[in-house]
FIVO-583113 format. One record per residue (C-alpha): residue in three letters; chain; x, y, z. Coordinates in nm, 4 decimals, always signed. Example, Ala and Ser with C-alpha at 12.3 -4.5 7.8 and 13.67 -1.06 7.14 Angstrom:
residues 2
(rec 'ALA','A',(+1.2300,-0.4500,+0.7800))
(rec 'SER','A',(+1.3670,-0.1060,+0.7140))
***
This chain:
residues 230
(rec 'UNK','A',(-5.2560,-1.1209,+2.0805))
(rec 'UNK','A',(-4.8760,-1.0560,+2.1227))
(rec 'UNK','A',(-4.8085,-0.9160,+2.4725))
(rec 'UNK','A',(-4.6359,-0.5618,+2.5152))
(rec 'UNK','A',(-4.3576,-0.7518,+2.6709))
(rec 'UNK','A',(-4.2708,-0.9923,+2.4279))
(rec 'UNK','A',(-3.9593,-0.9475,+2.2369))
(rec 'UNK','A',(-3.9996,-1.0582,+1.8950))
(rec 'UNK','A',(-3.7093,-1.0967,+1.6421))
(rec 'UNK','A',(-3.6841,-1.0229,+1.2395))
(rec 'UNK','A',(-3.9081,-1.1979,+0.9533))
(rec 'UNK','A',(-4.1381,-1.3784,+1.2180))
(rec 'UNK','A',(-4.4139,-1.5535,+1.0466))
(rec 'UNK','A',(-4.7275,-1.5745,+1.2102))
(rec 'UNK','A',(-5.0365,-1.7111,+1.1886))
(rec 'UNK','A',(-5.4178,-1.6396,+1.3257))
(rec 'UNK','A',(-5.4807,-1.6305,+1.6637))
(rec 'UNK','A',(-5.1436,-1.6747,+1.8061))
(rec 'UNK','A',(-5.1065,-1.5910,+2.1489))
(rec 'UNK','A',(-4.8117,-1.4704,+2.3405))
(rec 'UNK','A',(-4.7630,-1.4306,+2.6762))
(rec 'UNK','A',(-4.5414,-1.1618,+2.8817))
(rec 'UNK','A',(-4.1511,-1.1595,+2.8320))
(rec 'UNK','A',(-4.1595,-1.4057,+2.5927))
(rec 'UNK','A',(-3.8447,-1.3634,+2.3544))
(rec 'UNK','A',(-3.8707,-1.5092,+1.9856))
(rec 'UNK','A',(-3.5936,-1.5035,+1.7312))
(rec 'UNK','A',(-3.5045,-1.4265,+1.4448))
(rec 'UNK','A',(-3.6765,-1.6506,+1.0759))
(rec 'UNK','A',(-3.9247,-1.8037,+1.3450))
(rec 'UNK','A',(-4.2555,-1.9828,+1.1587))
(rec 'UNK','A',(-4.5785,-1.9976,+1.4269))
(rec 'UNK','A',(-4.8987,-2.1749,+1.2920))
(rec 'UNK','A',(-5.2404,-2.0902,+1.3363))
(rec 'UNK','A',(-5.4089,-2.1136,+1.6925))
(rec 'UNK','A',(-5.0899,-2.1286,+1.8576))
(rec 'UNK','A',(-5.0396,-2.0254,+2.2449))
(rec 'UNK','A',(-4.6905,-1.9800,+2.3927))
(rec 'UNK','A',(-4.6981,-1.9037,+2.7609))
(rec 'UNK','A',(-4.4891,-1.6572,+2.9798))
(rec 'UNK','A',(-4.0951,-1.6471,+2.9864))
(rec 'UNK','A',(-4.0711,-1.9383,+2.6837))
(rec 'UNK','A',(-3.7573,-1.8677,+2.4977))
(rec 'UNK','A',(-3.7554,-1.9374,+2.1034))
(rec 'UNK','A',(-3.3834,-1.9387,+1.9059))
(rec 'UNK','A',(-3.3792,-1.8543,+1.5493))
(rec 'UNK','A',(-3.5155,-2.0314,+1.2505))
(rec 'UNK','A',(-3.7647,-2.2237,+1.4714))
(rec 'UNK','A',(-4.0766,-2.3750,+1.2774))
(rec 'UNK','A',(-4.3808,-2.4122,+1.4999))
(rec 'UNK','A',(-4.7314,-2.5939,+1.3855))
(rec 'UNK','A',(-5.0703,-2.5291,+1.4360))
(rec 'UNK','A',(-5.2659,-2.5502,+1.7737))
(rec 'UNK','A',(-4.9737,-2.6307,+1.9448))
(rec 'UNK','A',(-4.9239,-2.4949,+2.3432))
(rec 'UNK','A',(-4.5688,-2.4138,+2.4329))
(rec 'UNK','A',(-4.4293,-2.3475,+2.8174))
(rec 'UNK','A',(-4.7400,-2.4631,+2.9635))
(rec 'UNK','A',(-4.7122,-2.4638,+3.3821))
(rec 'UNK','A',(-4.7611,-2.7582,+3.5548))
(rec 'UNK','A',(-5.0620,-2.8890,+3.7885))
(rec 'UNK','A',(-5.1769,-3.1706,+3.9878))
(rec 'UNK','A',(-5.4472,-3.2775,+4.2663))
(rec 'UNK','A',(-5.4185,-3.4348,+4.6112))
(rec 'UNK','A',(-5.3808,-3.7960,+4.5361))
(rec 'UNK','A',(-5.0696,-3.7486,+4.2835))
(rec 'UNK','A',(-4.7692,-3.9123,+4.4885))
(rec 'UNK','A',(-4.5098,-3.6633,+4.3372))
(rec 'UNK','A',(-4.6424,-3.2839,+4.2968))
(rec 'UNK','A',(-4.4709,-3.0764,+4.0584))
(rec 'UNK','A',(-4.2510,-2.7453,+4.1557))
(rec 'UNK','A',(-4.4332,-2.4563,+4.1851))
(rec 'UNK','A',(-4.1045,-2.2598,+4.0849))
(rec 'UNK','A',(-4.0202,-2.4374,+3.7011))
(rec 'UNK','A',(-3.7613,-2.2063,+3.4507))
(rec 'UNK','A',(-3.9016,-2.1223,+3.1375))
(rec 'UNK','A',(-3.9768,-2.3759,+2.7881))
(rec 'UNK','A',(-3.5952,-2.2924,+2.6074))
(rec 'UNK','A',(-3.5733,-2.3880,+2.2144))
(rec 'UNK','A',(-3.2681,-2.3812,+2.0507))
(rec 'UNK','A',(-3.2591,-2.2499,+1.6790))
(rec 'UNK','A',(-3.3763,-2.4986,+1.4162))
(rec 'UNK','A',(-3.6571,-2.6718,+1.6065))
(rec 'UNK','A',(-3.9169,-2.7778,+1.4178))
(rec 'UNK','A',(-4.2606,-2.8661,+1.6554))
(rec 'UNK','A',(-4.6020,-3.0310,+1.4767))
(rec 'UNK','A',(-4.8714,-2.9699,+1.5534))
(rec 'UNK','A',(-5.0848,-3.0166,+1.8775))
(rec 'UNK','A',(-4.7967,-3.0633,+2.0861))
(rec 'UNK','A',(-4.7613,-2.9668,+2.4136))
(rec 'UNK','A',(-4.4427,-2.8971,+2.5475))
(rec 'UNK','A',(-4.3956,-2.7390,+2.9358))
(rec 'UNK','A',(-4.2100,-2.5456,+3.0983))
(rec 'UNK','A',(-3.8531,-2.6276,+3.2293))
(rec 'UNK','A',(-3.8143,-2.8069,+2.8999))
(rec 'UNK','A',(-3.4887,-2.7873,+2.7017))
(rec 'UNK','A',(-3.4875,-2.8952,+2.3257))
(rec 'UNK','A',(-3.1178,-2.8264,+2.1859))
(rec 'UNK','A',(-3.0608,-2.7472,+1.7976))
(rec 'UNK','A',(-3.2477,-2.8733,+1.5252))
(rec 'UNK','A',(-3.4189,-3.1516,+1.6916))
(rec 'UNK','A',(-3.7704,-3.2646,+1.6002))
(rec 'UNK','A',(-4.1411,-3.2642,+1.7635))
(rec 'UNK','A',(-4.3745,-3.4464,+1.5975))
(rec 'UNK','A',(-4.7455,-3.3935,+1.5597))
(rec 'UNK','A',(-4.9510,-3.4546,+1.8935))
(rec 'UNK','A',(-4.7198,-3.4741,+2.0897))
(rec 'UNK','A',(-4.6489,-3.4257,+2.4913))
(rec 'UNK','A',(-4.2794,-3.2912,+2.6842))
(rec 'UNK','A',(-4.3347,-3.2708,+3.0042))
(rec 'UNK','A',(-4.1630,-3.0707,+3.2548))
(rec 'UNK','A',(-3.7817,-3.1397,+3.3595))
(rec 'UNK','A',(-3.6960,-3.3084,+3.0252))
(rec 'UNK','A',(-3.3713,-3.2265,+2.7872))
(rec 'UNK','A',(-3.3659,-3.3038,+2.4581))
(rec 'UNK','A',(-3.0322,-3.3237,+2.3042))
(rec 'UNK','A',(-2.9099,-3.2202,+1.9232))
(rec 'UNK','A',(-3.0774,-3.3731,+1.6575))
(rec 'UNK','A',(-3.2807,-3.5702,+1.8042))
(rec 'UNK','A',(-3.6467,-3.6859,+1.7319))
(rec 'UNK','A',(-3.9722,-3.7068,+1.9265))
(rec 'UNK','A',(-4.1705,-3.8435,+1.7003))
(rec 'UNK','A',(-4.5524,-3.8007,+1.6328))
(rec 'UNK','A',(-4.7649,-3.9010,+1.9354))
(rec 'UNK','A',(-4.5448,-3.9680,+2.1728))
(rec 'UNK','A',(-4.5275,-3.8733,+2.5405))
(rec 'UNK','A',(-4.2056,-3.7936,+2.7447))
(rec 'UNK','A',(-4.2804,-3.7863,+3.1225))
(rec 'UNK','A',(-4.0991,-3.5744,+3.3837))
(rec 'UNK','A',(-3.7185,-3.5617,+3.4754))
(rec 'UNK','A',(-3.6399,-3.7307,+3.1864))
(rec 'UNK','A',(-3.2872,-3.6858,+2.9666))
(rec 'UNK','A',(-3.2629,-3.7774,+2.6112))
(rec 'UNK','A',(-2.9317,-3.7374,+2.4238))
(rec 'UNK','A',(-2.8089,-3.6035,+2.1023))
(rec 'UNK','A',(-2.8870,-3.7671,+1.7819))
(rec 'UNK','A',(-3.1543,-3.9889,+1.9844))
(rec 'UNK','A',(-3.4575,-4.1260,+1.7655))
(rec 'UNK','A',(-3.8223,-4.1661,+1.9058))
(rec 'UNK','A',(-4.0506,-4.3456,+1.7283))
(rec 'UNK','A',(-4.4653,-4.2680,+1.6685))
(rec 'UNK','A',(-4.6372,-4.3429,+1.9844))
(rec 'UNK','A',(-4.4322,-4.4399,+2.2568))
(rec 'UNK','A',(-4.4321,-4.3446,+2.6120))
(rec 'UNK','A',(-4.1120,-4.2846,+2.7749))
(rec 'UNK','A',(-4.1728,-4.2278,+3.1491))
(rec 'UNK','A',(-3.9918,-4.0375,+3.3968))
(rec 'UNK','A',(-3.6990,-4.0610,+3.5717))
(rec 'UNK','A',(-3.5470,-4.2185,+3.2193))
(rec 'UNK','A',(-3.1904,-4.1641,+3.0931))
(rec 'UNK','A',(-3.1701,-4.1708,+2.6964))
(rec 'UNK','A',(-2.7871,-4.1548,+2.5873))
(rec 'UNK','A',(-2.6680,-4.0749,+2.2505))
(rec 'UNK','A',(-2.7564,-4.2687,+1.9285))
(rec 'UNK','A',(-3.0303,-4.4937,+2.0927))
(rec 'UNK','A',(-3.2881,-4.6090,+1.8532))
(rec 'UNK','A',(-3.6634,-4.6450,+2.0133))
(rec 'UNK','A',(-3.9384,-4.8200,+1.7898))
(rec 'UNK','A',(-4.2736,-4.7486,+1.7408))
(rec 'UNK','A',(-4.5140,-4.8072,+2.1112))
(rec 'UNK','A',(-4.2329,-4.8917,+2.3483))
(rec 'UNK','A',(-4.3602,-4.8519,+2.6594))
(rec 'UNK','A',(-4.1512,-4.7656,+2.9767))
(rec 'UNK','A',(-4.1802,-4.7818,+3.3576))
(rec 'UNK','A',(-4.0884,-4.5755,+3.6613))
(rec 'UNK','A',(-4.2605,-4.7428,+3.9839))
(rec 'UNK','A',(-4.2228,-5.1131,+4.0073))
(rec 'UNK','A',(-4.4907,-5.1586,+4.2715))
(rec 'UNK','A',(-4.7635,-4.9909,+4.0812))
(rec 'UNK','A',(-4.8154,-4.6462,+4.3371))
(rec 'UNK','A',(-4.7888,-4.8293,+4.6669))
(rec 'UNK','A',(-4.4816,-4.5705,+4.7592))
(rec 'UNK','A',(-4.2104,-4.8323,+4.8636))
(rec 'UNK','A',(-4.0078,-4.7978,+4.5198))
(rec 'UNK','A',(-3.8042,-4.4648,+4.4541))
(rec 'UNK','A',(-3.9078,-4.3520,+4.0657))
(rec 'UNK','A',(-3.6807,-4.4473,+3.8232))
(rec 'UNK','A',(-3.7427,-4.5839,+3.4942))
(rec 'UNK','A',(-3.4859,-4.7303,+3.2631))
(rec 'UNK','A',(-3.1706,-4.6443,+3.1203))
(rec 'UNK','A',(-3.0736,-4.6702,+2.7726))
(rec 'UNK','A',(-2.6747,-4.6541,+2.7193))
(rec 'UNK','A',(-2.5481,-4.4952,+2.3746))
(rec 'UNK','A',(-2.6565,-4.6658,+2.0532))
(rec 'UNK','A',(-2.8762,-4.9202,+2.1841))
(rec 'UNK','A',(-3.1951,-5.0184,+1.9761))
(rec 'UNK','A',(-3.5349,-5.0855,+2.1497))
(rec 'UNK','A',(-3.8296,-5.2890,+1.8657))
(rec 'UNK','A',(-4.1472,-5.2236,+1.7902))
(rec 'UNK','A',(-4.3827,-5.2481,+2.0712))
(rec 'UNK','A',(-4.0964,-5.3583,+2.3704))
(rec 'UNK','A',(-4.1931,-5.3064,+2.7066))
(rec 'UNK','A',(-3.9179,-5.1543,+3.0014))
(rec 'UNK','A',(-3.9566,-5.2319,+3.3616))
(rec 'UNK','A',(-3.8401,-4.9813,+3.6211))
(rec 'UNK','A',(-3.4813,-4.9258,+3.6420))
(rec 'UNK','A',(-3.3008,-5.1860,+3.4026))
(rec 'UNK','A',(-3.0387,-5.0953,+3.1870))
(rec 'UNK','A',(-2.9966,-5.1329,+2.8776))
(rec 'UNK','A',(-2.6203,-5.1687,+2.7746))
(rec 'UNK','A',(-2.4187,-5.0079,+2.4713))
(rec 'UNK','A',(-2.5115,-5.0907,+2.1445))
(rec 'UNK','A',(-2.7670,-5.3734,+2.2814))
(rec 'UNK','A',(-3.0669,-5.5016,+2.1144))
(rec 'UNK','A',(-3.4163,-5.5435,+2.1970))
(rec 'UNK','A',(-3.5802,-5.7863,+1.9853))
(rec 'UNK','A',(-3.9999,-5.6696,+1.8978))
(rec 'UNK','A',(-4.2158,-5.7180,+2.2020))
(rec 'UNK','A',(-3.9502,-5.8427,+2.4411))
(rec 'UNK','A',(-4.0885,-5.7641,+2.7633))
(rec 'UNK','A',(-3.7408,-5.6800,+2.9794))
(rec 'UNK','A',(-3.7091,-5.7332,+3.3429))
(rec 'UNK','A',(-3.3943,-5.7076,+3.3830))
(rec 'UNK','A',(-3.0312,-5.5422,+3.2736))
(rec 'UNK','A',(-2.9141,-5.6194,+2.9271))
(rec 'UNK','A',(-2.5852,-5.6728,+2.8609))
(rec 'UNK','A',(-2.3874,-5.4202,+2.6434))
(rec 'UNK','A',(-2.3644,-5.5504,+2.2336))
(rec 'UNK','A',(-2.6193,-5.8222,+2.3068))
(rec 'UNK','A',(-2.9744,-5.9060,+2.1372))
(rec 'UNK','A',(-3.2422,-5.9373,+2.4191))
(rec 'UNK','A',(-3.5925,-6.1211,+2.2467))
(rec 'UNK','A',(-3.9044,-6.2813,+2.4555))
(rec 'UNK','A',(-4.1135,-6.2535,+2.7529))
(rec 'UNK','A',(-3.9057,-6.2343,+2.9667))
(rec 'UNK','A',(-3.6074,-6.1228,+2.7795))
(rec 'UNK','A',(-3.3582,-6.3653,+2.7132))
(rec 'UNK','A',(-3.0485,-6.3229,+2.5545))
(rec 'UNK','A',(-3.0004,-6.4391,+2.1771))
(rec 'UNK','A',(-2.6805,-6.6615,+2.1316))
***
């Protein structure tokens, strides 16, 4: 079902079942797999590859416990041209992902996040709200980057790193905001980040280092707690 709205470029591709919602505008050479739903007002850029079953520009929506409610007024999902998605990703609204970066399979953006040029989300891996990842940035299967989280340039992120926003755990006497990752820094497999730290230029994080507090830039951080390597 393509809405009478939609605008809809040359030599889209698509597959069965696709749904798209009003004033959506697609490009030109766009790819859309089987099953897939893009809600209202999404923008799409040319040469755009999307898989199957995935759910683009999704609104947001909480309940009454959730400490920090999300807009009710969010600007569209914007892809750049040569963005390539997997499938069963979910990507929201007020989401911008720049040229040719990468979405892997199964994977969740939420809303607020920027994804610079190049860069990869890779397959099963969840990017929380307000969240800014640079150009050339690579995200490895199954982490979770939270929100509030500054990724710059060239930072390397292994496979399950885990991040955190809230250092006392929802009791409302910490102001969200999770770590920051300066340019060309490399997280390991399986490291965990505590609220706010930072994480300087071109620094290490040894494999399972649990860090609780800054690291300094062009050092190598290993252990629980994170110590730095001499």
């Amino acid at each position: 079902m393509i809405h009478a709205s939609a605008q809809i470029g040359h030599n889209v591709t698509f597959g069965e079942n696709v749904v798209i919602e009003e004033n959506v505008v697609i490009g030109n050479n766009v790819t859309i797999g089987h099953n897939v739903i893009i809600k209202k007002d999404t923008r799409i850029g040319d040469f755009v590859q999307i898989g199957e079953l995935t759910v683009l520009g999704k609104p947001t929506s909480s309940n009454k416990k959730m400490a920090r409610k999300p807009g009710k007024t969010l600007d569209p999902l914007v892809i750049a041209d040569h963005v390539t998605i997997g499938c069963n990703s979910v990507i929201y609204r007020h989401v911008k992902l720049e040229s040719g970066v990468f979405v892997g399979d199964l994977t969740s953006i939420r809303e607020k996040v920027t994804v610079g040029e190049d860069s990869i989300v890779g397959r099963n891996a969840i990017v929380e709200t307000n969240t800014r990842i640079g150009k050339r940035v690579t995200i490895q299967t199954g982490c979770y980057i939270t929100a509030d989280m500054i990724i710059e340039d060239e930072v390397f992120i292994g496979p399950c790193v885990s991040s955190s926003n809230d250092k006392y755990m929802g009791m409302g006497n910490f102001k969200h905001q999770g770590p920051v990752i300066k340019r060309g820094a490399k997280i390991g497999n399986n490291a965990t980040l505590l609220p706010a730290v930072t994480i300087g230029e071109n620094a290490i994080v040894g494999a399972g280092s649990v860090i609780t507090k800054d690291v300094p830039a062009n050092k190598t951080v290993v252990g629980n707690p994170g110590r730095i390597k001499e």
